[in-house]
Structures are given as C-alpha cells and as structure tokens.
C-alpha positions in Angstrom: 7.9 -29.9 -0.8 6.9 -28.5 -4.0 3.0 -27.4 -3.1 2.2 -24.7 0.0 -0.7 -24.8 1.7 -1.7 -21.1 2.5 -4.0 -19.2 4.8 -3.9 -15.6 3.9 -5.6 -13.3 6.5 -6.0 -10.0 5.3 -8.7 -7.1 6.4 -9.0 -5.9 3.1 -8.9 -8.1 -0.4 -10.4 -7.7 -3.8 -12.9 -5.9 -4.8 -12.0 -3.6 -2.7 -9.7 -0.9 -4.0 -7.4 -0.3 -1.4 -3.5 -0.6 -2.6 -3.2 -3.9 -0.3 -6.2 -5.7 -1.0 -5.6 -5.4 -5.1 -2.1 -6.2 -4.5 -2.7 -9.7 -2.3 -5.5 -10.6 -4.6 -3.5 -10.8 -7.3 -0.6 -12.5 -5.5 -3.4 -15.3 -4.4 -4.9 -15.8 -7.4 -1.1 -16.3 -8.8 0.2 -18.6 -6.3 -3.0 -20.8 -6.7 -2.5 -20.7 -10.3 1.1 -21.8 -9.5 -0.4 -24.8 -8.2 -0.9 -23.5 -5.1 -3.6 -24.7 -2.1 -4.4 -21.1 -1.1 -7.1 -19.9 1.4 -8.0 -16.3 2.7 -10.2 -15.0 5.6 -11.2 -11.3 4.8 -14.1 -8.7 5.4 -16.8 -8.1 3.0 -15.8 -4.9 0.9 -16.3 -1.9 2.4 -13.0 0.6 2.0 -14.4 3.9 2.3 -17.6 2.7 2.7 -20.6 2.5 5.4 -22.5 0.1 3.8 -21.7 -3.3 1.9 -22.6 -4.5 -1.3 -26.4 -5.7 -1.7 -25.0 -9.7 -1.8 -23.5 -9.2 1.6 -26.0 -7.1 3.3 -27.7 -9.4 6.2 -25.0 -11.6 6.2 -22.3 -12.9 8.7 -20.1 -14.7 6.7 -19.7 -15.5 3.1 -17.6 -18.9 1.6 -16.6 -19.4 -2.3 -14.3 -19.8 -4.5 -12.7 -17.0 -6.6 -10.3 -17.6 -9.3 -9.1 -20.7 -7.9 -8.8 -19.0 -4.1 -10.8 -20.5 -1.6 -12.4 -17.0 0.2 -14.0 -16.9 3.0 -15.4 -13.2 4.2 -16.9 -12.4 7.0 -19.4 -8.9 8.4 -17.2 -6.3 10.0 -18.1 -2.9 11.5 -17.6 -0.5 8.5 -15.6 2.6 9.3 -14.5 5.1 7.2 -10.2 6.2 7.5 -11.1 9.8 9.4 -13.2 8.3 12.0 -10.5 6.7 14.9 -13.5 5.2 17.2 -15.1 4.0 14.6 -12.0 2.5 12.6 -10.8 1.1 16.1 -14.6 -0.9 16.5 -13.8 -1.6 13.0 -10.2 -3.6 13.8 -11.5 -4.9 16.4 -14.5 -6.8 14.7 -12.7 -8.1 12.5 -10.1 -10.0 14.5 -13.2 -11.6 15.9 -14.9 -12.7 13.5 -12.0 -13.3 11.2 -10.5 -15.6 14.2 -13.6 -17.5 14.3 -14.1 -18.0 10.7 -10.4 -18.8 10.4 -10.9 -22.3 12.8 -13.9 -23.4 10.3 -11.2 -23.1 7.7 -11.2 -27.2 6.5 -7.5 -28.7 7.7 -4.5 -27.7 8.2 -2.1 -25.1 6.6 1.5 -25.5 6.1 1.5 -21.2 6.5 -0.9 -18.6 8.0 0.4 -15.2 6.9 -1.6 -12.4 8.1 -1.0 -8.7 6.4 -0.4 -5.5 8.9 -2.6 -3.4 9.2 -4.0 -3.5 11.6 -1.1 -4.8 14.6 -3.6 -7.0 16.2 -4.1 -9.3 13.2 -0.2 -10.5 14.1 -1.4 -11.6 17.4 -4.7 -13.4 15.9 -2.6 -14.2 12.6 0.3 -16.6 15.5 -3.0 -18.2 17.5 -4.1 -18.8 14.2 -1.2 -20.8 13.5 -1.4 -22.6 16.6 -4.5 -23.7 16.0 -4.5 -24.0 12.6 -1.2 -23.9 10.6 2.3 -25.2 11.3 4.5 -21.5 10.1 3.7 -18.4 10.7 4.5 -14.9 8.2 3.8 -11.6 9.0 3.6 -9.5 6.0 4.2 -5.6 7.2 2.5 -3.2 4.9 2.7 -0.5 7.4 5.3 -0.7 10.6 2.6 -0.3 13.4 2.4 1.4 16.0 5.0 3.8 14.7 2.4 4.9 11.6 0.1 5.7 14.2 2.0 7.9 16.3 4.0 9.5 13.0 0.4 10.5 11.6 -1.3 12.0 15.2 -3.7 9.1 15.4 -2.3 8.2 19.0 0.0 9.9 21.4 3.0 8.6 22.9 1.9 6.7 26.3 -0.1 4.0 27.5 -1.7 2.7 24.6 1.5 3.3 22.3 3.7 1.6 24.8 1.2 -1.2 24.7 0.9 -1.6 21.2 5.1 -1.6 21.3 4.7 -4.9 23.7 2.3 -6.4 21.2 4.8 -5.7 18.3 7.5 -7.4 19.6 5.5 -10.3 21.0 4.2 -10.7 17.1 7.5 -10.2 15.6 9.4 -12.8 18.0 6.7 -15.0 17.4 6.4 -14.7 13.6 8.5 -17.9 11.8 9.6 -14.8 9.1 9.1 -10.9 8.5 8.6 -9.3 5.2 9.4 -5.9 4.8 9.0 -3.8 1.8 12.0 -2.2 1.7 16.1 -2.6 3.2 15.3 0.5 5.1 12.6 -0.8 6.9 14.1 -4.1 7.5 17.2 -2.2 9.6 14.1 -0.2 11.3 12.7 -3.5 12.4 16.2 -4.8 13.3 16.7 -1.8 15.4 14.1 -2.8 17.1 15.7 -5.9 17.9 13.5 -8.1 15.3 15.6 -11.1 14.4 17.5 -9.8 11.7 17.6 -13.8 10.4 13.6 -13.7 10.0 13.1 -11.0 8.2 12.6 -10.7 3.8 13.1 -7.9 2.3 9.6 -8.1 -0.7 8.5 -5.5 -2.7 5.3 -4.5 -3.5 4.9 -4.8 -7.2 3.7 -3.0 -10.3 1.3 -4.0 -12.9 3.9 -3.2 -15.7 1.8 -4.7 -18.5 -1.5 -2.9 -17.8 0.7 1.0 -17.0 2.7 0.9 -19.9 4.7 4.4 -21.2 1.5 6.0 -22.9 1.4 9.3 -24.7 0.3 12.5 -22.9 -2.3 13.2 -25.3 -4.8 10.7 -24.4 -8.7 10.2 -23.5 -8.5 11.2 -19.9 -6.7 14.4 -20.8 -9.3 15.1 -23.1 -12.4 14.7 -20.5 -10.2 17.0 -18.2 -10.1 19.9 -20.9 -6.5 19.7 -21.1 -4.6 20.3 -24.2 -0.5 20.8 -24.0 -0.5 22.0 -20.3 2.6 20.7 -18.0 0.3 18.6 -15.4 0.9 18.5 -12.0 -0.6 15.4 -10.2 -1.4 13.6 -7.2 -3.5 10.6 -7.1 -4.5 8.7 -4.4 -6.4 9.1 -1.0 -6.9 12.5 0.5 -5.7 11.8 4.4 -4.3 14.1 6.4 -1.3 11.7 7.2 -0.3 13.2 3.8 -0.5 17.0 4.3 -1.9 17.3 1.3 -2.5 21.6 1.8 0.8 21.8 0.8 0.3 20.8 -3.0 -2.5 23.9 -3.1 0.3 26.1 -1.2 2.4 25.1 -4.3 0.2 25.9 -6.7 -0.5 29.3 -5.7 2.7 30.0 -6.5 1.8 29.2 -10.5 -1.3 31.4 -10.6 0.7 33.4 -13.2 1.5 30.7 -15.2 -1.5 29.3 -18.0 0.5 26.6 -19.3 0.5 24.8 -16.2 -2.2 22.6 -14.3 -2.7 20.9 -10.8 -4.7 17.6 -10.7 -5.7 16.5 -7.5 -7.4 12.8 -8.1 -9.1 10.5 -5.4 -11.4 11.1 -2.6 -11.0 10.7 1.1 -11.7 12.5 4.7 -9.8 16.2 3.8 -11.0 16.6 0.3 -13.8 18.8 1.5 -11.7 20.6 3.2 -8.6 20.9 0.4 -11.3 22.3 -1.9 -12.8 24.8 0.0 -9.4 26.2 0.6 -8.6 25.9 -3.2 -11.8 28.2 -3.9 -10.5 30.8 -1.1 -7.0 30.7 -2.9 -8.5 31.1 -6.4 -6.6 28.1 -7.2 -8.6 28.0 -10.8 -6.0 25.9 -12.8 -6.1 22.9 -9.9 -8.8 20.3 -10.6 -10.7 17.7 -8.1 -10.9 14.6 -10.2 -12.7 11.5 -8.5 -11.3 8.3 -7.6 -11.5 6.5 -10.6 -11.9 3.1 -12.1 -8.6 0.7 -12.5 -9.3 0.9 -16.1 -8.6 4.3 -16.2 -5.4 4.1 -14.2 -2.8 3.7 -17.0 -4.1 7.0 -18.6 -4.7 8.8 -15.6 -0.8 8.2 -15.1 0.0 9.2 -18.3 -1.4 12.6 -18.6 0.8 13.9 -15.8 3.8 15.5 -16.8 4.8 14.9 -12.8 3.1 13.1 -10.1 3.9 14.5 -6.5 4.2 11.9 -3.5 3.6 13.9 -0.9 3.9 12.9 3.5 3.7 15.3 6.1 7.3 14.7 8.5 8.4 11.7 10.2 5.8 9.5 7.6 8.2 7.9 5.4 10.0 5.4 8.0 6.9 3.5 8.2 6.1 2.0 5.0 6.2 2.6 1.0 3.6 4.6 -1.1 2.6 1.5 -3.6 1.8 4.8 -5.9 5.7 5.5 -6.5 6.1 1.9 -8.3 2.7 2.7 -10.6 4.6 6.3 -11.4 7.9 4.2 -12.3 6.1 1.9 -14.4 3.8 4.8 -16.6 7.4 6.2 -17.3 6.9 9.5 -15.5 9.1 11.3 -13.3 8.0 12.3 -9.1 8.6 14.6 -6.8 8.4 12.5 -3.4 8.7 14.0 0.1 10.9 11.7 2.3 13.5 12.1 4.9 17.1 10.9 3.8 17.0 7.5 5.4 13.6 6.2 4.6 12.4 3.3 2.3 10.9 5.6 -0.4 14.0 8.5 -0.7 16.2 5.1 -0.7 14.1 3.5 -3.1 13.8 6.7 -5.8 17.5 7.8 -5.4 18.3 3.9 -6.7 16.1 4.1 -9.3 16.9 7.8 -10.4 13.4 8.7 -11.0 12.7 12.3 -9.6 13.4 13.9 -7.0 13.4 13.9 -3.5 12.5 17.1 -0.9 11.8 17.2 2.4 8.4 16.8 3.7 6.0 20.2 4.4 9.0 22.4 2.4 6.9 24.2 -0.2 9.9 26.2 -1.2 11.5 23.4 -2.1 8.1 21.6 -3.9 7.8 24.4 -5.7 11.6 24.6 -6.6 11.4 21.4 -7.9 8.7 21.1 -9.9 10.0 24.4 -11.9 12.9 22.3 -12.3 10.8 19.4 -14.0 8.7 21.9 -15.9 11.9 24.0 -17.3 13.6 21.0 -18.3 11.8 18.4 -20.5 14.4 16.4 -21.3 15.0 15.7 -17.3 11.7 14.9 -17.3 11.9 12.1 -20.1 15.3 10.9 -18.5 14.1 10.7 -15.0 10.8 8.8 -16.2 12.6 6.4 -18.7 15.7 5.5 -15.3 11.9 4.7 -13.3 10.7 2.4 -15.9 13.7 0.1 -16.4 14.3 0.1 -12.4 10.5 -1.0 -12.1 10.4 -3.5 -15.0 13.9 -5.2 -13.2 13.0 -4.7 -9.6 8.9 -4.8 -9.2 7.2 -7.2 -11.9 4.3 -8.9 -11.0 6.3 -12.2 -11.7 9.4 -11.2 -9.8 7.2 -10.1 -6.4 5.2 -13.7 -6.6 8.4 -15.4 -7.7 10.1 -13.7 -4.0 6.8 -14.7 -2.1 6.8 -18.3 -3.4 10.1 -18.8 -2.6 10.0 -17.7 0.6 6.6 -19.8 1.8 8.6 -22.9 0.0 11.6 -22.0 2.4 9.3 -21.8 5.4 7.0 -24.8 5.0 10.2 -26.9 4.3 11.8 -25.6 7.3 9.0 -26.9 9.3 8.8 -30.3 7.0 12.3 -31.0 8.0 11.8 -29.8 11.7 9.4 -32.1 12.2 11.4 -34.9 10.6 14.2 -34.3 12.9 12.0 -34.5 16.2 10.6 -37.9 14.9 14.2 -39.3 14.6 
C-alpha cells in the first residue's frame, strides 16, 4: 500500500499560531503533497482569542480545501489558556462537535490520528476510528493528565485518578503511540503502555526559514539594541513556566550596561511579570509582543542566549518545540529540566547549552555569566545545536518518520484483514 488515507483530528491547526497547529499543518500539507489522501477535523482559529475571524463568525462548521488538505472546522467555545472553566467548556465543545463533523467526513480512512491535547480527543479520536477508520494513532504532544497536575491546573484525586483510567483506556486502545522524545517513551512504558506501539517522532524545525543569521539585524535595530549580550525568552507567558524567575535573574545584572533581557510573547502573567519588572527597576529588560512568523528567524538571531525556562516537575511531560527553533538559529540555551527528562536528554545529546535545574536563580544567573564571559562557548555551543538539528529535526526527516509509520500501520491492517479472509 503505497497511498494512506488520513483523518487528522487536531484542536488547533493553521492559522492559528500555536507550536502544534503550525507544526501538523505543515506535516498535512506535506503528506498530501506526497501523494497523500489527507483529511482534518479542527476548530476555527481562536488561540488566545475570544472571538473568531470575521469569515467564521455565525458559523457552525466550515468545509474546504487548503493546500491540497481537505479541512473541515467546526465553532468551539473560545477560551483563553488562564481561564480553567472556561478552557474545560472549551475541550469539551470541541469533542462534540469535532465528533459529529468527523462522521460527515466522506468514506473511510485507512488512519484517524488524533493529537493530545486535550486527553479526551484519544477517546473521541478510537470511536472515531470505529466508526470511521480502520487504525488508530495517538500523537502525544503533551503526556496528559500528568501536565495538568505538574502545572497546578488539577490536584491529585478524583478527577486526576479519572483522567488516569481514560489514559490507559486511550493508550491500550491506540493501534500506535508517538512520543517526542526516548524519555517520554520509557515514561509511557512505565506506565505500562505497550512498549511495541509506541514511536519515538520528533517535532521538527523549519531549518531553511531560521538559518544562522547575524546579530546585527532589523529586529535588533527596532529594539534599540546595538552590541549588547541579549538575553531572551520567547514564547507564551504561562505560569506553567515560572517565568518571575528570568526578572529575578535579571536583577542581578542591574550593574551591568552591556547586557539586555528580552522577554517576547504575550499570555495570562505578562501583566503581572511587568508590573513586577517596574517595581524591580528592571530598565534593561524589554516586553516585546508576539510577533509574526516572518520575523521569527531574526527575532532568534539577535539573542546572544535564549532561556527555556519550567517551573519543577514540568519537563517529564513533553518537549518545548522552542529548543529545536534555538538549535536551528545557531544559538546556544540555557534550559531548566530535571536530569531524566526529554528536554535535558535532548540538549545534553546535542551539546547546545546548558542545563540547570528548574526555579534555581543562582544557578540561571551562574550560567548565563558563563555564556556572557565566554564568547567562544557561546559560538561552539550554538554551532553543536545546529548540526544536531539539521541531522535529527528536518522538516523532511520528521514527515519522512510520520509517513513511514502510517505506511507501517495501514499495512498492518491491509494484511490483517487479508488473513481473516483466508
């Protein structure tokens, strides 16, 4: 079987901005380039949003095709990330209307793969495939519920012990796992996932658009700076990320004029981070908004460091998509992460920064005067991250893994099927 027939059910897909929705757009627009017959249910954009773009406002459901991908989107309850009632009204729409929209999808698919998060799109993702498709891959972006509990969003109790029954249901049920990283694939085996289902995929980085640029470059002009050592985090401001501890760091470089703090992105605690940064008198740290992809490959470049920052106990559940961009603009990272984790395991292989442990300002700050004393660590630490990136995380190599492994699971079922008919 040379041609997959693909149902992709994600909550979030281009053009909205979050890390997963750009990444599976691309990856469906290149398998369907491929030759591929590829399909996705998703919601109409709203990441970060309360209100929808004027073509889907008064709409239930959308159908078209987009670059060869047959999408079919459908009204959910918008919910920004801080607000848990809301974001839990937001899941839950979602899976219903995504479920119905799913059975109108025309025919049959040879694989429904539905993305985590949130959980519950497993369990909708496998009836799905009952209904609807003949294999059945759950693609983990984020190991629920332990990202729940590790960022305060739920206790320990009922509803987590629940959500722990509806895991392993989805996982014994899944015809294959991916996980992003060999760390999280023995996490999932741990927890008595079939070790035999589950493949180990990436996510990837776009390492023709973030190439190695030079430091001097437009964005660092708009931002004032001239020859400073940047310091920068880009990315969502959540509090899953204990982000107060880059302002903590900073304050302890308030002597020092050749050296800047970039905070870039927007979120539920950036309010809060810079009203804190005005108390401190934080003057050489900067708010930048989120910006447009366009700018991302400069934005990369003008930091001399980018910092990766999780509060503790964070790191087990998934990988920052961020540390691959770093990789691939050639810059070095400091990265907070528990020996053990995906990310630690993933930057100690490729050699490209260095790794602390989470919420230790002593040792951010120790650190980054490392990086800013020595230039030519810097240069050698960022050059390691771009080969390992380049080898490891292509665009081509990720969709290359992900085609081969729906190929391996729609042939499976192709010669299952043959065998009951004998």
């Amino acid at each position: 079987m040379k041609k997959v027939r693909l149902l992709l059910v994600t909550l979030y897909y281009g053009p909205d901005v979050a890390s997963n929705a750009v990444m599976l757009t691309a990856l469906a627009q290149e398998l369907s380039r491929r030759g591929h017959d590829v399909s996705v249910v998703s919601s109409f954009p709203h990441y970060y949003e309360t209100t929808f773009p004027e073509e889907y406002r008064g709409k239930l459901w959308t159908r078209g095709t987009e670059d060869g991908v047959l999408v079919h989107r459908t009204w959910v309850f918008p919910a920004p990330p801080a607000h848990k009632l809301r974001r839990v009204v937001n899941y839950v729409s979602f899976d219903m209307l995504m479920f119905l929209s799913g059975l109108t999808m025309p025919g049959r698919y040879d694989v429904v793969m539905a993305v985590s998060p949130p959980l519950t799109l497993g369990l909708s993702g496998y009836v799905l495939r009952l209904l609807k498709g003949r294999s059945f891959v759950y693609n983990i972006q984020d190991v629920w519920p332990d990202n729940l509990i590790s960022s305060g969003l739920i206790k320990p109790g009922v509803v987590a012990n629940l959500l722990r029954v509806l895991e392993r249901l989805v996982y014994n049920r899944a015809t294959r796992l991916t996980a992003l990283c060999d760390e999280i694939k023995a996490d999932l085996a741990h927890k008595k996932a079939p070790a035999d289902k589950i493949a180990v995929i990436p996510n990837y980085a776009d390492c023709e658009t973030i190439q190695p640029l030079p430091r001097q470059n437009p964005f660092r002009a708009r931002l004032g700076l001239r020859d400073e050592f940047v310091v920068m985090y880009a990315g969502t401001l959540a509090y899953r990320y204990g982000l107060e501890i880059l302002l903590e760091a900073a304050g302890e470089f308030l002597d020092r004029h050749d050296i800047r703090f970039v905070i870039v992105g927007h979120g539920p605690v950036k309010e809060e981070l810079q009203a804190r940064a005005n108390t401190m008198g934080l003057k050489h740290l900067t708010f930048v908004p989120f910006q447009p992809a366009s700018e991302l490959p400069n934005l990369l470049a003008t930091a001399d460091v980018s910092v990766v920052p999780c509060k503790r106990n964070t790191a087990t559940v998934s990988v920052p998509s961020k540390i691959y961009s770093i990789m691939a603009s050639a810059r070095p990272m400091v990265a907070m992460a528990e020996p053990g984790t995906g990310t630690r395991g993933i930057i100690e292989r490729a050699g490209c920064g260095i790794c602390i442990d989470p919420e230790d300002t002593g040792q951010l700050v120790n650190a980054l005067r490392t990086l800013y004393e020595d230039r030519e660590l810097c240069a050698r630490l960022g050059t390691q991250g771009r080969e390992y990136v380049v080898r490891e995380n292509s665009f081509s190599t990720v969709a290359d893994r992900y085609e081969r492994l729906l190929l391996e699971v729609a042939e499976e079922r192709h010669q299952s099927k043959n065998r009951c008919a004998i």
